[in-house]
C-alpha positions as CSV (number, residue, x, y, z in Angstrom):
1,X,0.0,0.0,0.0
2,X,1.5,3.4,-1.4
3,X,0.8,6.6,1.0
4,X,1.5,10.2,-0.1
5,X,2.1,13.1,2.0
6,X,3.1,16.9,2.6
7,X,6.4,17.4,4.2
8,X,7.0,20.9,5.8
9,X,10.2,21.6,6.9
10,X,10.4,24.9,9.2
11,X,13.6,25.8,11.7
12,X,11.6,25.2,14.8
13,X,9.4,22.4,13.9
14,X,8.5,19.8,11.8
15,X,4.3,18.8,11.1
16,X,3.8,16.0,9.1
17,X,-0.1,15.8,7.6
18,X,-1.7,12.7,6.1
19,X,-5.6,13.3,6.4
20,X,-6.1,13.1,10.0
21,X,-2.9,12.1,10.7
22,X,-0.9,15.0,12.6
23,X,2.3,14.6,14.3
24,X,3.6,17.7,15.8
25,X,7.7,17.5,17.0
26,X,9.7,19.8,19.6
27,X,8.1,22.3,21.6
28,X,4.8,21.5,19.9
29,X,4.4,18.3,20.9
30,X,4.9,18.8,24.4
31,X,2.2,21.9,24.4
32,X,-0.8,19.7,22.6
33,X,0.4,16.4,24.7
34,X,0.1,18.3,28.3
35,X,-2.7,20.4,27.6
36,X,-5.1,18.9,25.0
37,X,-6.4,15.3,25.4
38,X,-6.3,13.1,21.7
39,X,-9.6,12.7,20.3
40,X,-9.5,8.9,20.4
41,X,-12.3,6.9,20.2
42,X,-16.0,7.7,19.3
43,X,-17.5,11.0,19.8
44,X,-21.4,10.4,20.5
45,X,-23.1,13.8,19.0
46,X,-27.1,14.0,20.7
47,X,-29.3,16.5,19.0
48,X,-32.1,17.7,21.2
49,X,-34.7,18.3,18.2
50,X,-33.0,15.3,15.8
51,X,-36.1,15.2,13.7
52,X,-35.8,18.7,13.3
53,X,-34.8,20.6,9.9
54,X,-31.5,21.7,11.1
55,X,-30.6,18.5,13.0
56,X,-31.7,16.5,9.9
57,X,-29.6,18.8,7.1
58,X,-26.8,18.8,9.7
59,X,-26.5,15.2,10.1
60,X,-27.3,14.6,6.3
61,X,-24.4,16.9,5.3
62,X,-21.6,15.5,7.9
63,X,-22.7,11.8,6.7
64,X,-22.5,13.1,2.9
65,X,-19.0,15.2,3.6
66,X,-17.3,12.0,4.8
67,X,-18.3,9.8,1.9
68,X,-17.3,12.8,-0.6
69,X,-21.1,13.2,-2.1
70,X,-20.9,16.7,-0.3
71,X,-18.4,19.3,0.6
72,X,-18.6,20.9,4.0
73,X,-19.3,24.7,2.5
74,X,-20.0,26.7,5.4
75,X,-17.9,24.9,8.3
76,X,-14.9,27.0,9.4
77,X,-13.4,23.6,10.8
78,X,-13.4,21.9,7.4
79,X,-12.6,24.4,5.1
80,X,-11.0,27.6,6.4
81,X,-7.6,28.0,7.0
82,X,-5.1,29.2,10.1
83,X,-2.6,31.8,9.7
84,X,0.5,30.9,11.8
85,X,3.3,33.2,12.7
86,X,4.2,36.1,10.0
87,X,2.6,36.6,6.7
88,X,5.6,36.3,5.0
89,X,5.9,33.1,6.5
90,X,3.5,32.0,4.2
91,X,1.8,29.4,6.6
92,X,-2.1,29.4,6.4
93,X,-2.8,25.0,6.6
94,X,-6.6,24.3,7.2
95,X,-7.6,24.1,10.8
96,X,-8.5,20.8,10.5
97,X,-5.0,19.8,9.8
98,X,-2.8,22.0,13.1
99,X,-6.1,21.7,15.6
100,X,-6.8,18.1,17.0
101,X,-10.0,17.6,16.1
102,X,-12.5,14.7,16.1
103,X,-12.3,13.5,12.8
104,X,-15.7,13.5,10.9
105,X,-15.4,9.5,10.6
106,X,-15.5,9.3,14.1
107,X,-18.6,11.1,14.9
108,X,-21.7,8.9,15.8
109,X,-25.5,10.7,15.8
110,X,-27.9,10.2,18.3
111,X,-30.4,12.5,20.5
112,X,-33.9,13.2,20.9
113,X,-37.3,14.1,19.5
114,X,-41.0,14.9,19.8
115,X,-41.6,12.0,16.8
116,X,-40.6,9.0,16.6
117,X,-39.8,9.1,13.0
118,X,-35.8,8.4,11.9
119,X,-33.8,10.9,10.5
120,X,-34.4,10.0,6.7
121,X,-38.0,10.0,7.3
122,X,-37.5,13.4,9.4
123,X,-35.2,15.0,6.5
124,X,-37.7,13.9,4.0
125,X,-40.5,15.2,5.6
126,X,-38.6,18.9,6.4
127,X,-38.2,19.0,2.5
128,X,-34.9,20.8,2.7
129,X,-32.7,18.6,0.9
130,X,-33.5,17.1,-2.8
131,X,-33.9,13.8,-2.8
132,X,-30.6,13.0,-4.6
133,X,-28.7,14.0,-1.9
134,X,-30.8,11.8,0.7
135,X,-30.6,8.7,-1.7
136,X,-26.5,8.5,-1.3
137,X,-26.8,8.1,2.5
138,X,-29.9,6.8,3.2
139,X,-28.9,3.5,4.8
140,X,-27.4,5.4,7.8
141,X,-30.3,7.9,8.4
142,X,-32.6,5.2,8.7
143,X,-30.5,3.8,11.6
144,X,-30.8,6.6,13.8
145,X,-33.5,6.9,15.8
146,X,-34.7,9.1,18.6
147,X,-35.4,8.6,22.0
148,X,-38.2,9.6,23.7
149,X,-38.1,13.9,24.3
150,X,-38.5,15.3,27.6
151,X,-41.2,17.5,26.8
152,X,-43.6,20.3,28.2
153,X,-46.3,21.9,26.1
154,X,-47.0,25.1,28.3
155,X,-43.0,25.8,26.9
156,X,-43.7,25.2,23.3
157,X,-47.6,25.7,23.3
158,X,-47.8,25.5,19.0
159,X,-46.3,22.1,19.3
160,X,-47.5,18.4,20.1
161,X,-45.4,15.5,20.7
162,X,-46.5,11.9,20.3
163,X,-42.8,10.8,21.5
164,X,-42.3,12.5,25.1
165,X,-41.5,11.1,28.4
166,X,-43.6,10.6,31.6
167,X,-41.5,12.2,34.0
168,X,-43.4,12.9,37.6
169,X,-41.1,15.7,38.5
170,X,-38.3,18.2,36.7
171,X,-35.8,16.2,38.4
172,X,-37.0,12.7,37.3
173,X,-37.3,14.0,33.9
174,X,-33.2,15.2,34.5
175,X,-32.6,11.9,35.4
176,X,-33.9,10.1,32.4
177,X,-32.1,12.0,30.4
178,X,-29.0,11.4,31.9
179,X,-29.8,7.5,32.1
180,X,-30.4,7.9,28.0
181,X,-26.9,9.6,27.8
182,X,-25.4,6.8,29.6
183,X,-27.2,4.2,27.6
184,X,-26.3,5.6,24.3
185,X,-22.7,5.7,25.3
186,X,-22.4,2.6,26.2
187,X,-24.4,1.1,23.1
188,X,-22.3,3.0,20.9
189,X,-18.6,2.7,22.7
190,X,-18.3,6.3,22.6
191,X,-15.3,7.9,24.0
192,X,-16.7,10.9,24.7
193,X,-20.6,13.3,24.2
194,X,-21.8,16.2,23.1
195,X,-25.4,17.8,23.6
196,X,-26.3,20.6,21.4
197,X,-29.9,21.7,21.6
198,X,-31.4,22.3,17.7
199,X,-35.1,22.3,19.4
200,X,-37.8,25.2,19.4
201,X,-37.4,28.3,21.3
202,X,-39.1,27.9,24.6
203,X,-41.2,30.8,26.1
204,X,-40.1,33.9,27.4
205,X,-38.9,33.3,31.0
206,X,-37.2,35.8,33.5
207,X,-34.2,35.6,36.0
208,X,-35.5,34.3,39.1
209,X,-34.2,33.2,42.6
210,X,-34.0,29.5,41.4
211,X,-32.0,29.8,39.0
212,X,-28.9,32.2,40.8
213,X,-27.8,29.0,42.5
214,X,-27.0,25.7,41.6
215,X,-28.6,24.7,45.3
216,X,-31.7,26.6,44.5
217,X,-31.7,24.9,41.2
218,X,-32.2,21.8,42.2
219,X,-34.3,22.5,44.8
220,X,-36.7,24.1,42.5
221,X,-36.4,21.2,40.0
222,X,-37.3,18.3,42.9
223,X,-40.4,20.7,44.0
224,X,-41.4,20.2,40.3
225,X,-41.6,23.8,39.2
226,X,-42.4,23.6,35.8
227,X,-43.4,27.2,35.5
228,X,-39.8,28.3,36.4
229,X,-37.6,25.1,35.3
230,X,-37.8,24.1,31.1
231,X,-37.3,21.1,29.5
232,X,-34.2,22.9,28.1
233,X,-32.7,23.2,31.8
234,X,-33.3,19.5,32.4
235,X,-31.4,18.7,29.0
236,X,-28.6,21.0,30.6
237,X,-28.5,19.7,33.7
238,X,-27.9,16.1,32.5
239,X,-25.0,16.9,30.2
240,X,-23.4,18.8,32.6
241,X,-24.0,16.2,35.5
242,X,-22.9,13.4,33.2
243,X,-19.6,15.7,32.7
244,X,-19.9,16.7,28.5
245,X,-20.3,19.8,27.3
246,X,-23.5,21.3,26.9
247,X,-24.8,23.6,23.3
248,X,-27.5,26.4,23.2
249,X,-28.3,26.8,20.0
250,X,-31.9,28.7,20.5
251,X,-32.1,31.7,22.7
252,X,-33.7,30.2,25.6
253,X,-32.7,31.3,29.2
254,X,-31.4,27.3,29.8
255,X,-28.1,27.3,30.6
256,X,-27.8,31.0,30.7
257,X,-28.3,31.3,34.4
258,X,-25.7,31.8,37.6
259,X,-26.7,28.2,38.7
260,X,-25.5,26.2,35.4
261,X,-22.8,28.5,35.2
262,X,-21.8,27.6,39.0
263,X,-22.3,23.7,37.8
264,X,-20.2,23.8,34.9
265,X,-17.2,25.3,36.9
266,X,-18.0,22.7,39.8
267,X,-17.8,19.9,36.8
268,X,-15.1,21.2,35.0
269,X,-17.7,21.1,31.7
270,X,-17.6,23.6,28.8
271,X,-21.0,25.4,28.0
272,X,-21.9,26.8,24.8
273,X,-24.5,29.6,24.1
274,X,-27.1,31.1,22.6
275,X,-29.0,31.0,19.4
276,X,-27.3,30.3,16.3
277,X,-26.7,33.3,14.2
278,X,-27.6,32.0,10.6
279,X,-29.1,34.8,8.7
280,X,-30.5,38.4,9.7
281,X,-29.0,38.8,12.4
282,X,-25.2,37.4,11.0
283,X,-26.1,40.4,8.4
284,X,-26.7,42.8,11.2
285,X,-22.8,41.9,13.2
286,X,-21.5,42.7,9.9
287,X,-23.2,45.7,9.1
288,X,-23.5,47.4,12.1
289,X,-19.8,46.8,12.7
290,X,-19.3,48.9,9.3
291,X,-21.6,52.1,10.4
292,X,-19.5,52.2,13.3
293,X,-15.9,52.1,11.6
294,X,-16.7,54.9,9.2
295,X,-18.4,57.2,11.9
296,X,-22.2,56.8,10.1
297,X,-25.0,57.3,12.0
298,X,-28.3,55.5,12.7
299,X,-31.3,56.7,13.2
300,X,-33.6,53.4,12.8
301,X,-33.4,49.7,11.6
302,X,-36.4,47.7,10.6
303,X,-36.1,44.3,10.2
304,X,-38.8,41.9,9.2
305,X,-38.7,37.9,8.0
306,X,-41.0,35.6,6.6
307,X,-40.3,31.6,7.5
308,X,-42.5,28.4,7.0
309,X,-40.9,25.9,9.2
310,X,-41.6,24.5,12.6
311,X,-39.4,27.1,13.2
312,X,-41.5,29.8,12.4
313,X,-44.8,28.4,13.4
314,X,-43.4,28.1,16.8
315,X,-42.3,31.9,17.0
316,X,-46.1,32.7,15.6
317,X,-46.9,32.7,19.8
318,X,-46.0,35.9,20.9
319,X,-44.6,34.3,24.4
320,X,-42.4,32.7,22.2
321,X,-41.4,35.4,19.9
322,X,-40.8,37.3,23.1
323,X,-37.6,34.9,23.7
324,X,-36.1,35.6,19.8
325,X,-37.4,39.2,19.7
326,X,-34.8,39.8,23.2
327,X,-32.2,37.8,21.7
328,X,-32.0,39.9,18.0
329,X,-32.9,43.5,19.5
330,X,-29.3,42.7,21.8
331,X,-27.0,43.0,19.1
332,X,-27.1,46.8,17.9
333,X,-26.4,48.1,21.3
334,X,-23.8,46.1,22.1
335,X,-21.8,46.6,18.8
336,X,-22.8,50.5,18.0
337,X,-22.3,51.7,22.4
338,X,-24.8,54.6,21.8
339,X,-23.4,55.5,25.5
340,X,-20.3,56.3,23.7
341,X,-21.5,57.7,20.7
342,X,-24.8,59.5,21.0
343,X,-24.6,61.8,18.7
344,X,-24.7,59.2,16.2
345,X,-26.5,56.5,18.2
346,X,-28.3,58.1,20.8
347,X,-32.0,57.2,19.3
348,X,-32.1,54.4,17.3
349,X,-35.6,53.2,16.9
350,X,-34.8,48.9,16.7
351,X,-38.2,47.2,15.8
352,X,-37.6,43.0,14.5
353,X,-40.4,40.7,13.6
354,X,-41.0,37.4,12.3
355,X,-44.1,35.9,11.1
356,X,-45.4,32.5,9.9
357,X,-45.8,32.1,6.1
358,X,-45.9,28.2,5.4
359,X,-45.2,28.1,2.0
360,X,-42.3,29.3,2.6
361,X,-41.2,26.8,4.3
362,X,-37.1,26.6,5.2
363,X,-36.7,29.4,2.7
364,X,-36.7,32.2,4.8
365,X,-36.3,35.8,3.7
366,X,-35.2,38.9,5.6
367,X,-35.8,42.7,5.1
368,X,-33.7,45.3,6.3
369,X,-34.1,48.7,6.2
370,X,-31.8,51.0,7.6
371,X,-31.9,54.8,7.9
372,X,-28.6,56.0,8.1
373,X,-26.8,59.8,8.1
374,X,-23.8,61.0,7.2
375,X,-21.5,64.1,6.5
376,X,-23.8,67.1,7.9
377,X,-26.7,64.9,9.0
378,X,-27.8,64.5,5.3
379,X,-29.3,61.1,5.4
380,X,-29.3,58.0,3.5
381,X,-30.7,54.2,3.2
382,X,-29.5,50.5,3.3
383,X,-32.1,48.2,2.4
384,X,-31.2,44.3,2.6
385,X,-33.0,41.4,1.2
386,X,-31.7,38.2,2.6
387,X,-33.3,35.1,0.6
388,X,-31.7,32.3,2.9
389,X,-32.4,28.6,3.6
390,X,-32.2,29.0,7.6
391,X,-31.3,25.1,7.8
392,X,-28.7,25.4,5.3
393,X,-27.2,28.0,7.2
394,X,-27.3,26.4,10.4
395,X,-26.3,23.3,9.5
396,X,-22.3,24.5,9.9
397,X,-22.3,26.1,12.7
398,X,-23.8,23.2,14.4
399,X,-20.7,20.7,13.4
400,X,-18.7,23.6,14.3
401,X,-19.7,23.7,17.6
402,X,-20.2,20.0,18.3
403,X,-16.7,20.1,17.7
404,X,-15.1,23.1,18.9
405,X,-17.1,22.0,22.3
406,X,-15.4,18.7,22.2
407,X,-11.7,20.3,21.9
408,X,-12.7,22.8,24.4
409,X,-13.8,20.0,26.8
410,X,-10.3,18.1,26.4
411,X,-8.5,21.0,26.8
412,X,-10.0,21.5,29.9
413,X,-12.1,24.2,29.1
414,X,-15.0,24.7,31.1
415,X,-17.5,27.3,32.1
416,X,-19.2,30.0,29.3
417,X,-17.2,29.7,26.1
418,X,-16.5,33.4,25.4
419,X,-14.2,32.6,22.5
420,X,-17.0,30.7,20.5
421,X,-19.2,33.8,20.2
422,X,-18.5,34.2,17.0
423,X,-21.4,31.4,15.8
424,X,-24.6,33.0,18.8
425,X,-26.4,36.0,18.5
426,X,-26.8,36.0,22.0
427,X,-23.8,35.1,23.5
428,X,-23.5,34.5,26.5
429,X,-21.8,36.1,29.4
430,X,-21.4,36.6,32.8
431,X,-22.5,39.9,34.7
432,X,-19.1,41.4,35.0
433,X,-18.3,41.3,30.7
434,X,-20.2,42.7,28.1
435,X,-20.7,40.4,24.9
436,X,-18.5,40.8,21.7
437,X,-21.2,40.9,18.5
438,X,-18.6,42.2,16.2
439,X,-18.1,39.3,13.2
440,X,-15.2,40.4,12.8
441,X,-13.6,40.8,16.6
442,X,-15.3,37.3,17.0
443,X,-13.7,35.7,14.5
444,X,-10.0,37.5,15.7
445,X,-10.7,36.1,19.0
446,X,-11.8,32.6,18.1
447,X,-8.6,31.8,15.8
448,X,-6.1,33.5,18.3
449,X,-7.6,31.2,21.1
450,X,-7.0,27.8,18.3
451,X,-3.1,29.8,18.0
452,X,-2.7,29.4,21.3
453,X,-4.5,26.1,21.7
454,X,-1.4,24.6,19.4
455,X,1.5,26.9,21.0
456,X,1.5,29.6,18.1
457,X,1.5,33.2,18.7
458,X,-1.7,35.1,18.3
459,X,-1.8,37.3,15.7
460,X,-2.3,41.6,16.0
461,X,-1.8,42.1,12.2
462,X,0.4,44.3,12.5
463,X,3.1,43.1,10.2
């Protein structure tokens, strides 16, 4: 058997790359040895929402991308590249190749839904994907299966399973889920888990006293109070107890909360969070970011989109619009500081909404409007029509994450994930930092923390 490879020779070290295959020499080794566990073994990925139009595209794609039917267009881990050390250097290899991922080969699908459907069926029935590109890996969608969802209509009131579990408390329900975790791990002979929620928004919920304290939180979930503790929390919980890092991919409070954030530290768990930015509001971090470089300012920004999914019937009940509508309407602020700059900023009228069309359906489209001023207040427009596929979008970011949680996990990562903001549109943060919503400063801060995951220098561009 022949085997071809790159050689790169460099005066410090020596990296040789076959596929997968990375063996780092010197000072290199020692750094990625010491701090970063291998990713041997299985990686078992469980989708809350695996029937779901992202979960279904997502695992469609990954299956398709490691049998070469598809290419992984969209994933920053597959297909962009990692500037290292000076740019006349002339070293820019593909993350995939200098940051020890999982491998795609080694990622195994599992998780939960409403329906008991497999994920073929699910995928055929979200009508995403053509047909053609089911057909090529349809053998292994109809293998995976969901278990039963931990469920509560009052959170998701346009919604009704026919595949939930009885649970007679919040805390029996955590404790299923964390039996399923087991179960599937050990059916599977997975090394390691991942649980990245791709479910509904939830409704609207405040910060309460239950949730400030991982004591309280617990308390409140064995007193069964469903009107304070989601199913979301319970999914949370379980990951976190069972020591694997834990995804928010919809803007629900979940594991946005003082207590999680205490449990994570106590387990030593990365946490991941919230809402995947896929469309409008991706637009908005890079627009916004570009008013406030050149000085422009704002008066207002209308946005509106039309969707026909599950998705968008689900965000048709104002309670749980309310939970979206917080989640977009943070990002302006944040990025433009109108406390800094009111003379450009200082009244910005911000109004999102989203409404229900079902023919439509995954094709959503946004509109933008901005009003805009410039050199002696003389004022101008941006208008912005976004004609997206919302699960093709997403679809990325959620292998992204599944596996930047992973590496953060065996580097011994744990707590909120700052450097990961780049994929949320609400990401979280504790109450002594402000969150980054700058694409551009996300995406600087992300790739300088994979520099110095593999004992590179972080990069100020000043060269």
């Amino acid at each position: 058997m022949k085997y071809s490879c790159k050689i790169i020779v460099r005066s410090v070290n020596l990296f040789f790359s076959n596929e997968n295959i990375i063996i780092v020499y010197k000072d290199r080794m020692k750094i990625m040895e010491n701090e970063i566990k291998p990713a041997s073994g299985k990686l078992g990925v469980l989708v809350v929402g695996l029937g779901g139009a992202v979960s279904s595209t997502f695992i469609t794609g990954t299956l398709a991308s490691r049998k070469g039917l598809a290419k992984p267009i969209g994933s920053l881990t597959q297909m962009d590249t990692l500037r290292l050390g000076g740019e006349k250097e002339n070293r820019n290899p593909y993350i995939k190749d200098v940051v020890p991922l999982t491998p795609l080969n080694d990622l195994i699908f599992g998780g939960w839904d409403l329906f008991p459907e497999d994920v073929y069926a699910a995928a055929v029935h979200a009508d995403v994907l053509k047909a053609k590109d089911l057909e090529g890996v349809k053998d292994e969608l109809e293998v995976i299966k969901p278990m039963a969802a931990a469920f509560d209509h009052e959170w998701v009131k346009r919604l009704n399973g026919t595949h939930v579990k009885k649970a007679s408390t919040r805390w029996d329900m955590t404790q299923q889920i964390r039996e399923d975790i087991r179960t599937f791990k050990k059916e599977n002979n997975c090394e390691r888990i991942v649980v990245i929620w791709a479910a509904s928004t939830e409704i609207y919920v405040d910060l309460h006293d239950e949730h400030r304290t991982l004591a309280s939180l617990e308390k409140a979930m064995k007193e069964d109070k469903k009107d304070l503790i989601s199913p979301s929390m319970c999914y949370a919980y379980a990951a976190i107890a069972e020591g694997y890092p834990f995804i928010m991919g919809a803007p629900n409070l979940c594991v946005d909360i003082p207590a999680m954030w205490e449990f994570a530290a106590k387990n030593k768990v990365p946490i991941l969070g919230k809402d995947f930015k896929t469309g409008q509001t991706m637009m908005k971090t890079v627009l916004a970011p570009a008013l406030k470089r050149r000085m422009l300012g704002l008066n207002g920004w209308f946005s509106t989109n039309i969707l026909g999914n599950r998705d968008g019937e689900v965000l048709d009940d104002p309670d749980n619009f309310k939970t979206k509508e917080v989640s977009k309407l943070s990002v302006i602020d944040t990025i433009l500081e109108p406390e800094k700059n009111p003379d450009l900023y200082g009244n910005i009228y911000h109004k999102v909404r989203i409404n229900y069309y079902p023919p439509r359906g995954d094709d959503k489209e946004g509109w933008d409007n901005l009003d805009i001023f410039g050199w002696m207040n003389y004022p101008m427009q941006i208008k912005v029509d976004f004609l997206c596929r919302d699960s093709i979008l997403a679809a990325p970011l959620v292998l992204d994450l599944v596996l930047f949680a992973d590496l953060s996990a065996r580097a011994g990562f744990s707590g909120i994930q700052t450097w990961l903001s780049f994929y949320f549109k609400s990401p979280m943060h504790d109450f002594e930092h402000k969150p980054e919503h700058d694409l551009f400063v996300q995406c600087t801060k992300m790739k300088n923390t994979l520099r110095k995951m593999i004992g590179e220098k972080t990069l100020d561009y000043l060269d």
